[in-house]
NUDREN-450884 format. One record per residue: residue in one letter; x, y, z of N, C-alpha, C in turn. Coordinates in steps of 0.2 Angstrom, whole numbers, plus 2048, in hexadecimal, padded with zeros to 3 digits. Each point is the difference from the previous one (the first is absolute). Layout:
BEGIN
+------+------+------+------+-------+-------+-------+------+------+------+
: rest : n.c1 : n.c2 : n.c3 : ca.c1 : ca.c2 : ca.c3 : c.c1 : c.c2 : c.c3 :
+------+------+------+------+-------+-------+-------+------+------+------+
:    A :    X :    Y :    Z :     X :     Y :     Z :    X :    Y :    Z :
...
+------+------+------+------+-------+-------+-------+------+------+------+
end
This chain:
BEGIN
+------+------+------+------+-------+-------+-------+------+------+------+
: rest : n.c1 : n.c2 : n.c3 : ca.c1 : ca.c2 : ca.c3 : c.c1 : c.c2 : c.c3 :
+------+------+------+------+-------+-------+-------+------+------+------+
:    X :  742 :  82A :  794 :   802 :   7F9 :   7FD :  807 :  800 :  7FE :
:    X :  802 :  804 :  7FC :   807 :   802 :   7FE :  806 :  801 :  807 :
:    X :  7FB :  802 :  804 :   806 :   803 :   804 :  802 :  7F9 :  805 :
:    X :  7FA :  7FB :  801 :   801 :   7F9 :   803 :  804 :  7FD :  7FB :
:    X :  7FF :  800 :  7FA :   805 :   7FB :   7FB :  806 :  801 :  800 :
:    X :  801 :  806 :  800 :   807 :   803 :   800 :  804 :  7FD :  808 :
:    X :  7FD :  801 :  806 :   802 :   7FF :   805 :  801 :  7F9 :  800 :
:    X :  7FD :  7FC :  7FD :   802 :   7F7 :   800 :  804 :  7FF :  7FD :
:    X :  801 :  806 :  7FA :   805 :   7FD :   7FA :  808 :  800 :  806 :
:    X :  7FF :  808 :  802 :   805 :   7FE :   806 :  803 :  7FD :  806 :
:    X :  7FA :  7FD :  801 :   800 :   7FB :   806 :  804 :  7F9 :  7FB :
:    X :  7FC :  7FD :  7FA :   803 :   7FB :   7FD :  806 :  800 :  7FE :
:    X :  803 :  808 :  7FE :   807 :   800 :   7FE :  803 :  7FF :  806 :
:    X :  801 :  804 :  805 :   802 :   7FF :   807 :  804 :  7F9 :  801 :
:    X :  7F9 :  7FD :  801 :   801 :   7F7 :   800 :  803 :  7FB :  7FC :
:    X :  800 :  804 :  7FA :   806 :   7FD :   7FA :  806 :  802 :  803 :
:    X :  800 :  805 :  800 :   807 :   802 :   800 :  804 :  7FD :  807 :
:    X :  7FC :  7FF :  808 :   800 :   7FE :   804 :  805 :  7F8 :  801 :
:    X :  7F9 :  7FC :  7FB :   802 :   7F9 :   7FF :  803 :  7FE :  7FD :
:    X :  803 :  806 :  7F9 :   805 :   7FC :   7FC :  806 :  805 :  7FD :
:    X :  801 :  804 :  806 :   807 :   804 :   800 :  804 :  7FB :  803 :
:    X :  806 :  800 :  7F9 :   806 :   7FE :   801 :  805 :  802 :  804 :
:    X :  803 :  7FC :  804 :   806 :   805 :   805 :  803 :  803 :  7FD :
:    X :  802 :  805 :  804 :   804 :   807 :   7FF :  808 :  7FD :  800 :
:    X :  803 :  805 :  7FC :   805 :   7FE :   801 :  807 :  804 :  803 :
:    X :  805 :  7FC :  804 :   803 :   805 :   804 :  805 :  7FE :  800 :
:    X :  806 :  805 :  7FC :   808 :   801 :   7FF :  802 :  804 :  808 :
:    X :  807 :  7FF :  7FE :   805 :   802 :   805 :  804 :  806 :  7FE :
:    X :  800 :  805 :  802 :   807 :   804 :   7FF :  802 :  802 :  808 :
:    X :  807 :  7FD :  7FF :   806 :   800 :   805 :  804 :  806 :  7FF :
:    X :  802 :  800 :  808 :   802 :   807 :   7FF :  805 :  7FD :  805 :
:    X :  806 :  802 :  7FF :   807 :   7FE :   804 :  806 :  801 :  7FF :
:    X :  802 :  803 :  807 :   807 :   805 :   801 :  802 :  7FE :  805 :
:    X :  807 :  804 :  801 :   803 :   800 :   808 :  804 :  807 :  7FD :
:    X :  801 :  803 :  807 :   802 :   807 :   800 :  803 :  801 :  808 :
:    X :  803 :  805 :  7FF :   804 :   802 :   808 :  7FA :  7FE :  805 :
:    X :  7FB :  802 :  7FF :   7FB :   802 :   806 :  7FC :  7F8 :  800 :
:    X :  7FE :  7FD :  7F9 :   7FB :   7FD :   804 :  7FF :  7F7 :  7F9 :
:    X :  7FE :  7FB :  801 :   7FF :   7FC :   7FB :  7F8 :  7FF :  800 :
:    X :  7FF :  802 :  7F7 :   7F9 :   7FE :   7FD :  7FF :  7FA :  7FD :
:    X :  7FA :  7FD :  800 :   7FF :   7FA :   7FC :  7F8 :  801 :  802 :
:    X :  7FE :  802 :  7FA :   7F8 :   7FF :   7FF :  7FF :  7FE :  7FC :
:    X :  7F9 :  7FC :  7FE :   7FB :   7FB :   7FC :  7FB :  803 :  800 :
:    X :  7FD :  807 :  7FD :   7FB :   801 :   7FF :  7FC :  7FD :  7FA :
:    X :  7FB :  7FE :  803 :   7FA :   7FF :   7FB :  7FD :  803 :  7FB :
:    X :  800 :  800 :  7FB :   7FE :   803 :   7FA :  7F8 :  7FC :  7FC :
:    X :  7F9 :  800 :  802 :   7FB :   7FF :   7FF :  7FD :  803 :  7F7 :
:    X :  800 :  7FA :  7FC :   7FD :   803 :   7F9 :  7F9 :  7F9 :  7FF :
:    X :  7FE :  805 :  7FA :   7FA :   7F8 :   7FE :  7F9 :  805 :  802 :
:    X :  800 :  802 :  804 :   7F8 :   805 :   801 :  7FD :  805 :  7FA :
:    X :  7FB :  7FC :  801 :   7F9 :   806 :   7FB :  800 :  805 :  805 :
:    X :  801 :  801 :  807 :   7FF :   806 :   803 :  807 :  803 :  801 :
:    X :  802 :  804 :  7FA :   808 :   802 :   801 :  800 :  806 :  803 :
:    X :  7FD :  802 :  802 :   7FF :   808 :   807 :  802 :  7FD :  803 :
:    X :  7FD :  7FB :  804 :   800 :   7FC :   809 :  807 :  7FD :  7FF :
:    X :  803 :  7FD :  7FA :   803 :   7FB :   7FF :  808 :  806 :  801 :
:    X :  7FE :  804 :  7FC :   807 :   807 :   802 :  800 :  800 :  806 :
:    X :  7F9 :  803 :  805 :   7FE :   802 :   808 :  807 :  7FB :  804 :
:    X :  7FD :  7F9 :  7FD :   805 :   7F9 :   804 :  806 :  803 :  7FE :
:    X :  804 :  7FF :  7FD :   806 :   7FF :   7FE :  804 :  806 :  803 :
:    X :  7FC :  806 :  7FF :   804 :   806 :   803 :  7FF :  7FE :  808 :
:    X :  7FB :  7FD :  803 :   801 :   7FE :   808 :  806 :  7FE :  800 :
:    X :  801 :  7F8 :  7FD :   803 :   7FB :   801 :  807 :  802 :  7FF :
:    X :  802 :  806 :  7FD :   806 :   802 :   7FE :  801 :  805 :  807 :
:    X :  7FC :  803 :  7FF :   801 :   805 :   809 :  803 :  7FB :  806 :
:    X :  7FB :  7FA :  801 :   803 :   7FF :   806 :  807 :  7FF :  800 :
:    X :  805 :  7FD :  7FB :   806 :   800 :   801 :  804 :  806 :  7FF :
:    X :  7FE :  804 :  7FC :   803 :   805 :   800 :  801 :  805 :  806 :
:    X :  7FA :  801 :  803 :   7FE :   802 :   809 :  803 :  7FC :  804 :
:    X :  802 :  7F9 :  800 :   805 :   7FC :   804 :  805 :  804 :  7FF :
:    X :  805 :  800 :  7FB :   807 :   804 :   7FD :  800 :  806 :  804 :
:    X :  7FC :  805 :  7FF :   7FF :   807 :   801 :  802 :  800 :  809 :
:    X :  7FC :  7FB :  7FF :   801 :   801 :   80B :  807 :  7FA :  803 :
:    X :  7FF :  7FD :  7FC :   809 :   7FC :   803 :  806 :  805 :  7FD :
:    X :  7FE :  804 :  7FA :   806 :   805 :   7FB :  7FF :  804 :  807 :
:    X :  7FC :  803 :  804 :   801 :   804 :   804 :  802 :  800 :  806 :
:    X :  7FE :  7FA :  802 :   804 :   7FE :   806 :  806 :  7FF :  7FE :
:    X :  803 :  7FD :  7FD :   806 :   7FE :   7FF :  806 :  805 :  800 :
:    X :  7FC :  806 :  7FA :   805 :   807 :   801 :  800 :  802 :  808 :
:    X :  7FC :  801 :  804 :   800 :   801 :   808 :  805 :  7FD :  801 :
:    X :  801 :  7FA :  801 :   804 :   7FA :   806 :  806 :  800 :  7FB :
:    X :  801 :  803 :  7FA :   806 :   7FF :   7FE :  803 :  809 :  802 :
:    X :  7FE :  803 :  802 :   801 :   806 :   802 :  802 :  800 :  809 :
:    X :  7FB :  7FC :  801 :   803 :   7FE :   808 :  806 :  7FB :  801 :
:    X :  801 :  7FC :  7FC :   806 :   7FC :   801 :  808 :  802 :  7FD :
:    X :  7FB :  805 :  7FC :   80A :   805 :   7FF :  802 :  803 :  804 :
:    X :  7FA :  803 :  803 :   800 :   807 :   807 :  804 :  7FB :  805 :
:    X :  7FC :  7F9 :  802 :   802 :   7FD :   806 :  805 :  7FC :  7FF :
:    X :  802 :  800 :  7F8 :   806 :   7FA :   801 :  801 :  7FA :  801 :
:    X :  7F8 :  7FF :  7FE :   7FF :   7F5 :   7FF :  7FE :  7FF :  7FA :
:    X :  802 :  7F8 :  7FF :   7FE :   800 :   7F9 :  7F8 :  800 :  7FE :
:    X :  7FE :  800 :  7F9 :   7FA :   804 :   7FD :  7FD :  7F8 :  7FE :
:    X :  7FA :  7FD :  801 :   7FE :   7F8 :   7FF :  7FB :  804 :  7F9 :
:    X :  804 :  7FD :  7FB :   7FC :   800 :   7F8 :  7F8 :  800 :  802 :
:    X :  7FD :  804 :  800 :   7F7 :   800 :   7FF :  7FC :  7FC :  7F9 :
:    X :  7FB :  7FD :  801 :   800 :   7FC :   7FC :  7F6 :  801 :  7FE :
:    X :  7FD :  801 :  7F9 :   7FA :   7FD :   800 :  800 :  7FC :  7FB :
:    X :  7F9 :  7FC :  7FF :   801 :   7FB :   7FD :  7F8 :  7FF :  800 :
:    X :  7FC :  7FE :  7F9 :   7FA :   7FF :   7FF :  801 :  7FB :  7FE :
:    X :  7F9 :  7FB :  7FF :   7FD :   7F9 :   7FD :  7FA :  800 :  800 :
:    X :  7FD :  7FD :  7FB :   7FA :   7FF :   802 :  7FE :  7F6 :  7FB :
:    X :  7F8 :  800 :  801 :   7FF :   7FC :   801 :  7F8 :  7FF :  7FA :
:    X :  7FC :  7FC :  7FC :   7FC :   801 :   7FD :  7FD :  7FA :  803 :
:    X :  7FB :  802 :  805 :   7FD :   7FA :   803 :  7FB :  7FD :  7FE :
:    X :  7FB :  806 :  7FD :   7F7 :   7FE :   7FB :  803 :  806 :  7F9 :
:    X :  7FE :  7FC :  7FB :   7FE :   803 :   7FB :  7FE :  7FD :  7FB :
:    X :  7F8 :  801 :  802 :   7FB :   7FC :   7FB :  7FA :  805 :  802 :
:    X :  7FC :  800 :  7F9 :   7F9 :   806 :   7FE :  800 :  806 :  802 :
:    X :  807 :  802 :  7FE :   801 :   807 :   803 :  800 :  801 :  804 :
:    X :  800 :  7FC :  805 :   804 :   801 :   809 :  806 :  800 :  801 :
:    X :  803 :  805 :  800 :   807 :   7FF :   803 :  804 :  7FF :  806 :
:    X :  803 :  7FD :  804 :   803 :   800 :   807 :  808 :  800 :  7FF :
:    X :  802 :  804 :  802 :   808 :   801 :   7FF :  805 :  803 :  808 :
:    X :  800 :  7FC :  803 :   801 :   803 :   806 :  80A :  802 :  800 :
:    X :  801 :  808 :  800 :   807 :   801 :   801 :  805 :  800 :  807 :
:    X :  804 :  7FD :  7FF :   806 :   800 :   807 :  803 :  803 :  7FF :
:    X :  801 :  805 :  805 :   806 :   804 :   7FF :  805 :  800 :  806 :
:    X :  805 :  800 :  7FF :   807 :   7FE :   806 :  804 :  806 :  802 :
:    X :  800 :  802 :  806 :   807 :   807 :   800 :  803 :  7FD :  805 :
:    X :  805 :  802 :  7FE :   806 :   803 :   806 :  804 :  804 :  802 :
:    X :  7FE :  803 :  805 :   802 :   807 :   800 :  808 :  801 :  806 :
:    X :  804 :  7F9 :  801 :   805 :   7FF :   804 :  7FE :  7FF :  808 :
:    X :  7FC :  7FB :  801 :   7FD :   7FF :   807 :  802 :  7FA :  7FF :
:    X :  7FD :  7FB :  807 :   804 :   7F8 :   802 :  7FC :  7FD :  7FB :
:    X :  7FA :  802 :  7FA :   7FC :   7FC :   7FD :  7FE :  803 :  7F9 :
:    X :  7FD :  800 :  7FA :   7FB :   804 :   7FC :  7F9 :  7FF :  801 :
:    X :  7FC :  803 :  7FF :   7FA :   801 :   800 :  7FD :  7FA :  7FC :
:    X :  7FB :  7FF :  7FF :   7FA :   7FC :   7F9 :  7F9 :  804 :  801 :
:    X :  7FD :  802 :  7FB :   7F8 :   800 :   800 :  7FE :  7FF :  7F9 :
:    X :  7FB :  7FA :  802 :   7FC :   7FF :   7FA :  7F9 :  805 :  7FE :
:    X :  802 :  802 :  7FB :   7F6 :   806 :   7FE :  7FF :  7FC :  7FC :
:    X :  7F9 :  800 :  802 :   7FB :   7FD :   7FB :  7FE :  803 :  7FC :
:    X :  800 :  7FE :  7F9 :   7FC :   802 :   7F9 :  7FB :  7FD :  7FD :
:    X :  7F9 :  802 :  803 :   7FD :   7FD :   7FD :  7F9 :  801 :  7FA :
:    X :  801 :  7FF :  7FA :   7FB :   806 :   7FA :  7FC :  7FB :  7FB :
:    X :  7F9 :  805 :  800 :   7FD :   7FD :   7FC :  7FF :  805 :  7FA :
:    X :  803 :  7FB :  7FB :   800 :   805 :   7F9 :  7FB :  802 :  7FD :
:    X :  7F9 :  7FD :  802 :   7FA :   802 :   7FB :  7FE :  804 :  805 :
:    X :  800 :  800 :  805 :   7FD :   807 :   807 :  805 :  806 :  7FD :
:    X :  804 :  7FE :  801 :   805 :   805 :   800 :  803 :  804 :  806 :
:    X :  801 :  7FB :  805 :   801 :   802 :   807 :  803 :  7FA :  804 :
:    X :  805 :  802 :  805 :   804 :   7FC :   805 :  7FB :  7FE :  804 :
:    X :  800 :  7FA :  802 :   7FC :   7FB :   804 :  801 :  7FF :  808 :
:    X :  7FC :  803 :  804 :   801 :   800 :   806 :  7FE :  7F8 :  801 :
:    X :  803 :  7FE :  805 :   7FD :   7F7 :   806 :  7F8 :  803 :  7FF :
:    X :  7FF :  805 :  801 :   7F8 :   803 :   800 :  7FB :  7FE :  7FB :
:    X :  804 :  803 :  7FA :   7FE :   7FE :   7FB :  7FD :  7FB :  7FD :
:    X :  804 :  7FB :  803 :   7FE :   7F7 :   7FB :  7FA :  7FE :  803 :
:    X :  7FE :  802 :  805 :   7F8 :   7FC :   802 :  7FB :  806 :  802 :
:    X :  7FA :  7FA :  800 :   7FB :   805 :   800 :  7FD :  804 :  807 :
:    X :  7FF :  804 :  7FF :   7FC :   806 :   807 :  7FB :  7FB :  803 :
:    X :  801 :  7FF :  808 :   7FC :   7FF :   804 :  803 :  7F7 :  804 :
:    X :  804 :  7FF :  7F8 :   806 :   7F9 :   804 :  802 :  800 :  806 :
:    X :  800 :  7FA :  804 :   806 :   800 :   805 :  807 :  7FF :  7FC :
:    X :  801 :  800 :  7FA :   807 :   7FE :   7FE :  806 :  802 :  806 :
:    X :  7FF :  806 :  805 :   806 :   801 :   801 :  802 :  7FB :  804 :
:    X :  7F9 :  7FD :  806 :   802 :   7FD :   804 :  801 :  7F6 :  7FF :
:    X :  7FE :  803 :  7F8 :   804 :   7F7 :   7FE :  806 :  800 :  800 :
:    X :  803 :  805 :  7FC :   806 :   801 :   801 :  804 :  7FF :  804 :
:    X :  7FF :  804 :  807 :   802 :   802 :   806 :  802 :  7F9 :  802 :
:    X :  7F8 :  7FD :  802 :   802 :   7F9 :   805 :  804 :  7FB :  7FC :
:    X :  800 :  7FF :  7F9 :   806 :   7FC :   7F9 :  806 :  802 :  803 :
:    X :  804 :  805 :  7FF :   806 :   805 :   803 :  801 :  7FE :  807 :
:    X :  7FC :  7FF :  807 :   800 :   800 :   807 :  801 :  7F8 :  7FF :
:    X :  7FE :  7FB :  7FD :   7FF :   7FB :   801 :  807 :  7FE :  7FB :
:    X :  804 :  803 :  7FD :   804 :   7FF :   7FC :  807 :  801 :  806 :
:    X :  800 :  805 :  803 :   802 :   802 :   807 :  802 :  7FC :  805 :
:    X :  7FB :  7FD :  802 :   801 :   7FB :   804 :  803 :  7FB :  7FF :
:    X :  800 :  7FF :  7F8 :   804 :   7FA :   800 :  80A :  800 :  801 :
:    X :  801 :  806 :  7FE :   806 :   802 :   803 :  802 :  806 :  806 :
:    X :  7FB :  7FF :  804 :   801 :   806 :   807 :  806 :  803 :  802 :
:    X :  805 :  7FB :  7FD :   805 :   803 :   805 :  805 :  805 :  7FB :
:    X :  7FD :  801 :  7F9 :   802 :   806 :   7FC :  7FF :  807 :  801 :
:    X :  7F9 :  800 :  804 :   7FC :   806 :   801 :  801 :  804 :  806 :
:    X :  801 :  807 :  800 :   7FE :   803 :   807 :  7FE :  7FF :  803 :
:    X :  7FC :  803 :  805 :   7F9 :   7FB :   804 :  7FC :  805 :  7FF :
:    X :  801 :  804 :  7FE :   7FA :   806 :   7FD :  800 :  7FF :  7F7 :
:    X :  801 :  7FB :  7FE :   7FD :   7FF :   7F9 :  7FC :  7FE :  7FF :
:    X :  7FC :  7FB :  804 :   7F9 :   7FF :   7FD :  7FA :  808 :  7FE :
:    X :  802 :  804 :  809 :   7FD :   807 :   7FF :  800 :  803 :  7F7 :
:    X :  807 :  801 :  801 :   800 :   802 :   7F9 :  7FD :  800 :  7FC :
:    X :  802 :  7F7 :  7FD :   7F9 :   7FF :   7FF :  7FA :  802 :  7FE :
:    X :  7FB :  800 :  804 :   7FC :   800 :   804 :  7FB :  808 :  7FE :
:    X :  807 :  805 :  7FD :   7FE :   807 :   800 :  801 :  801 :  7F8 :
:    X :  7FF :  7FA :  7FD :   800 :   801 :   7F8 :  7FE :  805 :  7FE :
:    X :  803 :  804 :  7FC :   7FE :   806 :   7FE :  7FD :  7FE :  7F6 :
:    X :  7FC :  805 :  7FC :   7FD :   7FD :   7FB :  806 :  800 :  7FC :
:    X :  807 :  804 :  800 :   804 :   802 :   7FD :  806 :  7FC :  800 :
:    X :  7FC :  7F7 :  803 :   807 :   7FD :   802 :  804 :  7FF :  7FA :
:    X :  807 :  7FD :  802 :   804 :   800 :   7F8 :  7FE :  7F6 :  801 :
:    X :  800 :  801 :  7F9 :   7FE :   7F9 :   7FE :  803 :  7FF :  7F6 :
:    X :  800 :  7FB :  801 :   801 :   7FE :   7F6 :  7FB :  7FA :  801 :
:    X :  7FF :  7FE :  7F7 :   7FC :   7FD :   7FF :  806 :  7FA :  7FE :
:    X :  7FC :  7F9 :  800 :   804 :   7FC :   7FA :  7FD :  7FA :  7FF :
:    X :  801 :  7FD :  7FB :   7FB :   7FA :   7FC :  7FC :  7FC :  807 :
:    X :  802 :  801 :  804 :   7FE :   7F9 :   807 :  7FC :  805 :  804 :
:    X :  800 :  807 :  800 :   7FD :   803 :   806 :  805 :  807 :  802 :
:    X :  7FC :  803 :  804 :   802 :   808 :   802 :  804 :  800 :  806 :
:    X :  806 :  802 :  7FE :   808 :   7FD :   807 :  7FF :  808 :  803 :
:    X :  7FE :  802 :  806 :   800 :   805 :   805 :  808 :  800 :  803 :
:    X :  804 :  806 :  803 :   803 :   7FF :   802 :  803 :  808 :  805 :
:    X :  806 :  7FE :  803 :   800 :   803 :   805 :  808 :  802 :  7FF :
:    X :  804 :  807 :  800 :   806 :   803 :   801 :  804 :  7FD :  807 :
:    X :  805 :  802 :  7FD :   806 :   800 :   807 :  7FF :  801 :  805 :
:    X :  7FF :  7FE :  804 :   800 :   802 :   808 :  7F8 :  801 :  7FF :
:    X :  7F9 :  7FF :  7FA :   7FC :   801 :   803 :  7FB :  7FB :  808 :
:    X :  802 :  7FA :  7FC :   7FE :   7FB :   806 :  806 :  7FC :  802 :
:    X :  805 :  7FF :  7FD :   807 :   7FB :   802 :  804 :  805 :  801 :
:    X :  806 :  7FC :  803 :   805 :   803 :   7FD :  802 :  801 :  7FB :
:    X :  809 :  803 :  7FF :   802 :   801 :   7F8 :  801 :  7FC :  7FD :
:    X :  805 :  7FA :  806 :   802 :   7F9 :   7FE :  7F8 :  7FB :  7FB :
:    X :  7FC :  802 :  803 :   7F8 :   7FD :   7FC :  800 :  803 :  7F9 :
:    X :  801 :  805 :  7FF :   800 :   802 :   7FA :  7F9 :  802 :  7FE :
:    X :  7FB :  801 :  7FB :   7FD :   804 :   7FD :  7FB :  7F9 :  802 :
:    X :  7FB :  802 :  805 :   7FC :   7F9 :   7FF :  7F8 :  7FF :  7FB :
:    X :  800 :  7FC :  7FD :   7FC :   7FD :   7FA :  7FB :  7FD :  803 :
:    X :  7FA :  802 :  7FC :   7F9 :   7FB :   804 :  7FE :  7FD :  7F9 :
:    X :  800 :  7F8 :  7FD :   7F9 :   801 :   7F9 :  7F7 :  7FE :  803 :
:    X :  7FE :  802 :  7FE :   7F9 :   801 :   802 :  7FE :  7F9 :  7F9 :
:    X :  7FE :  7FD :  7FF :   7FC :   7FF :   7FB :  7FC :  801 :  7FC :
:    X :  7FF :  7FE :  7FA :   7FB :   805 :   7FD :  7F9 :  7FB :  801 :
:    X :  800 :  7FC :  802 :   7FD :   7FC :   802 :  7FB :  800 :  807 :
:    X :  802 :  803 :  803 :   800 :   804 :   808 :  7FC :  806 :  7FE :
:    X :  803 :  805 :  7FB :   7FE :   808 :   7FE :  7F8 :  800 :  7FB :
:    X :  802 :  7F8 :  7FC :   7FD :   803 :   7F9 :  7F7 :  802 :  802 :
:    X :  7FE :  7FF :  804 :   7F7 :   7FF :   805 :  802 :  809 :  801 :
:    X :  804 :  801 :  801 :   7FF :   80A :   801 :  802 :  803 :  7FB :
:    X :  805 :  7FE :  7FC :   801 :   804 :   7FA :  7FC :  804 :  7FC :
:    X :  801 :  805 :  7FD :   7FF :   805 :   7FA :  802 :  7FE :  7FA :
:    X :  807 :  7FF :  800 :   804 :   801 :   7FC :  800 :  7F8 :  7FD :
:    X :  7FD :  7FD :  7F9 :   804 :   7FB :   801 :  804 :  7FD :  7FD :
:    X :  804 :  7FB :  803 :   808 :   7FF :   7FD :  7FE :  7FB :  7FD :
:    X :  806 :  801 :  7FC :   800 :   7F8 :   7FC :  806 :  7FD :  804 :
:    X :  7FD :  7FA :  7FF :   805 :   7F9 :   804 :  808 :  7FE :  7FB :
+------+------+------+------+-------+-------+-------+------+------+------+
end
């Protein structure tokens, strides 16, 4: 009898804590240089406010890696092609990365923060990739597209047909093998959350060209909430 009470006392703390956790809160520390080799400008996010300050450390030391890890590989590129352009005798094009991010959901301890990061490693262009962040602070765990609904849903194939029929309305952006794409949604897709619905989206050159840029889907939460697990506040 003790042992059911106790487990409800934590089922109902849960639920408090669920329904009336305050958003978290997220400062900036900017890192920004220029040097022979390469120009830094990063905005990493700095996550506080969590009663789970383990998870809450786990975030911040990712969210600081990713830009860190961009630097390290454009820092090493850059000493490469600055090696080769002294040896060949052309001039050396300043290498460049650059972080951003974005706070898209933060409400009941769900956080969605999706990071862009930018290089340039001296090509006719720089690169972009957005990674998605996405974390539940009383789970104490990253949130897979998987995660948010329930087992045995079609959620993927809501999704899919919302996304293809989003498509169609501007065809002449797309590959002609983007619908496929599509089509082969893996559970791991990148997506963010935000107050209107779940925005899926797709890399460079994954279904467009470059010129298309980073394509964005919003799904509605209105469309999703019939499968959902997870639920959001509006």
């Amino acid at each position: 009898m003790l042992k059911q009470r106790n487990i409800w006392m934590m089922v109902l703390m849960l639920f408090i804590l669920t329904a009336y956790s305050p958003p978290l809160t997220v400062t900036t520390k900017q890192i920004k240089y220029t040097n022979e080799l390469m120009e830094v400008d990063f905005n990493i996010p700095i996550v506080s406010g969590s009663i789970n300050q383990s998870f809450q450390r786990q975030v911040n030391r990712l969210l600081r890696k990713e830009s860190l890890d961009l630097k390290r590989e454009v820092e090493k590129q850059a000493r490469e092609n600055m090696a080769i352009s002294k040896k060949e005798g052309f001039p050396y094009r300043l290498h460049a990365a650059v972080s951003n991010y974005e706070v898209t959901y933060n409400q009941r301890g769900i956080l969605s923060i999706p990071v862009t990061l930018y290089s340039y490693t001296g090509g006719a262009h720089g690169m972009t990739v957005k990674v998605p962040n996405n974390f539940d602070f009383h789970t104490g765990k990253s949130l897979q597209l998987s995660d948010l609904f329930k087992k045995g849903t079609n959620y993927k194939q809501v999704i899919i047909d919302e996304v293809i029929a989003q498509i169609k309305k501007e065809n002449d952006l797309y590959f002609d093998n983007a619908i496929a794409v599509v089509q082969k949604m893996p559970n791991g897709q990148p997506y963010y959350m935000t107050k209107d619905g779940i925005v899926v989206y797709y890399g460079l050159y994954e279904i467009a060209p470059y010129a298309a840029g980073i394509r964005e889907f919003l799904i509605p939460f209105s469309t999703l909430r019939p499968y959902m697990k997870i639920k959001l506040a509006r």
